[in-house]
Every structure is written in C-alpha cells, then in structure tokens.
C-alpha positions in Angstrom: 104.4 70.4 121.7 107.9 71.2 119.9 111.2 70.9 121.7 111.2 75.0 121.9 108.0 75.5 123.7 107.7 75.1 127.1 105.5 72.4 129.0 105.0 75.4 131.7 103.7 78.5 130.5 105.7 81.7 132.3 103.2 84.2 134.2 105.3 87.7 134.2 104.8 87.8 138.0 106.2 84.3 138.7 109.5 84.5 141.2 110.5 81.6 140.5 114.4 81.0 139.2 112.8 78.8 136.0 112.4 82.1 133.6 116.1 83.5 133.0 116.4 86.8 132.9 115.8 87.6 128.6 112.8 85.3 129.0 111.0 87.7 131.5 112.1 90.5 129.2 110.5 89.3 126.6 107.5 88.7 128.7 107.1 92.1 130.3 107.8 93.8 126.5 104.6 91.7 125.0 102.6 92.3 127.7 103.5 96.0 127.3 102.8 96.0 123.7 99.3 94.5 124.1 98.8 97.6 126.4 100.5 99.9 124.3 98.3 98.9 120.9 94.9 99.4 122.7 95.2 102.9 120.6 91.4 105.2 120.4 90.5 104.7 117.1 89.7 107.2 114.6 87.3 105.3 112.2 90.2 106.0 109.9 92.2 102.8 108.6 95.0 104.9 107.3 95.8 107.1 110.8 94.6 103.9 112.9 97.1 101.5 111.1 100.2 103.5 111.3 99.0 104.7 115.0 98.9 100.8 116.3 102.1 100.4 114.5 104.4 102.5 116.8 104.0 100.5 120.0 104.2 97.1 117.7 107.3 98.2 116.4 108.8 99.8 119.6 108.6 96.3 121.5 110.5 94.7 118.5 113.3 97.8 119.0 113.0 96.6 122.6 113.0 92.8 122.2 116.0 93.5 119.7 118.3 95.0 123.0 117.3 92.3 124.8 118.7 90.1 122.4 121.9 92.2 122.3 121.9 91.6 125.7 122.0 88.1 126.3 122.0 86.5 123.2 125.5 85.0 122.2 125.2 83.5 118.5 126.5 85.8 115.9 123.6 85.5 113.7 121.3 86.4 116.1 123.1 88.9 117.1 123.4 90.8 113.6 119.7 89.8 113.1 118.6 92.1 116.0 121.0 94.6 115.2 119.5 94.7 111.9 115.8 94.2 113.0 116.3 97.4 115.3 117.6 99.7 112.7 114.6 99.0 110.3 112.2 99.4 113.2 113.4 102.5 114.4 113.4 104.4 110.3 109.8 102.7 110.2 109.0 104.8 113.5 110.2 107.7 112.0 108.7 107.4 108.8 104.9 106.9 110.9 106.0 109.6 113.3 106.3 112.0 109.8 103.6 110.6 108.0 101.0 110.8 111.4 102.4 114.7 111.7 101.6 115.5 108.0 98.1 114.0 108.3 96.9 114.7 111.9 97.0 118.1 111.6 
C-alpha cells in the first residue's frame, strides 16, 4: 500500500471524526457519479458516449470546488480552477451536440 492510500477504507456513512470534511466530499461526489452514469442506453455509441459523459464531468466540476475549498497549495489550486473551466465548455459542447442530434 503507498503512503497516500489509506489502511482503512472510508464508508460515506461513517460518523466518525477520521474522514475530514473534503474527503467525504469527494466520497459523496463518486458515489453520485456512479449513480448519475447509470444513463438508458440508446444502442447508439455516439448519443450514449456523450450522454454518460455529463455526470462524469459534472463530478470533476464538483470535485474541482471542493478543491477550491479546502485545498491550500497554489498548484492545486490553479489546477482545479483550470480543470473546472475545461469541464464545464465540454458540458456545453455535449449539451449542443446531444440537442443537434436528439431531435
């Protein structure tokens, strides 16, 4: 096991004080995201690619706050801000491209 994983692996529900606050974000966001991605699919790759892509990239726009958040290094910081601005164009650009072929 590396140094960053964890001997103990965090449960969502867990009340205990080990999980800091970010670290039950990013919990709840994942779990959310495996939800979110259970999409009905179409038969169509195309439509059923860019359809599971939303929720995938809305949890990175959503990991990427909670980074803003409570992360302190500068890097970091700028990488999320960075990561969330490419995420939400590619939402946009599925959003469009889903509206010119779904109808």
């Amino acid at each position: 096991m590396s140094e960053q994983q964890s001997a103990i692996t965090p449960t969502p529900n867990d009340s205990s004080d080990i999980y800091s606050l970010s670290t039950r974000a990013y919990m709840e966001l994942t779990s959310r995201m495996h939800v979110d991605m259970q999409i009905n699919y179409t038969g169509n790759a195309d439509i059923d690619f860019m359809r599971g892509m939303i929720p995938h990239h809305q949890v990175v726009v959503d990991m990427a706050k909670v980074a803003l958040k409570y992360c302190y290094d500068p890097e970091v910081r700028m990488l999320a801000k960075n990561i969330m601005l490419a995420q939400e164009i590619e939402i946009k650009v599925i959003n469009a491209w889903l509206q010119r072929h779904l109808l």
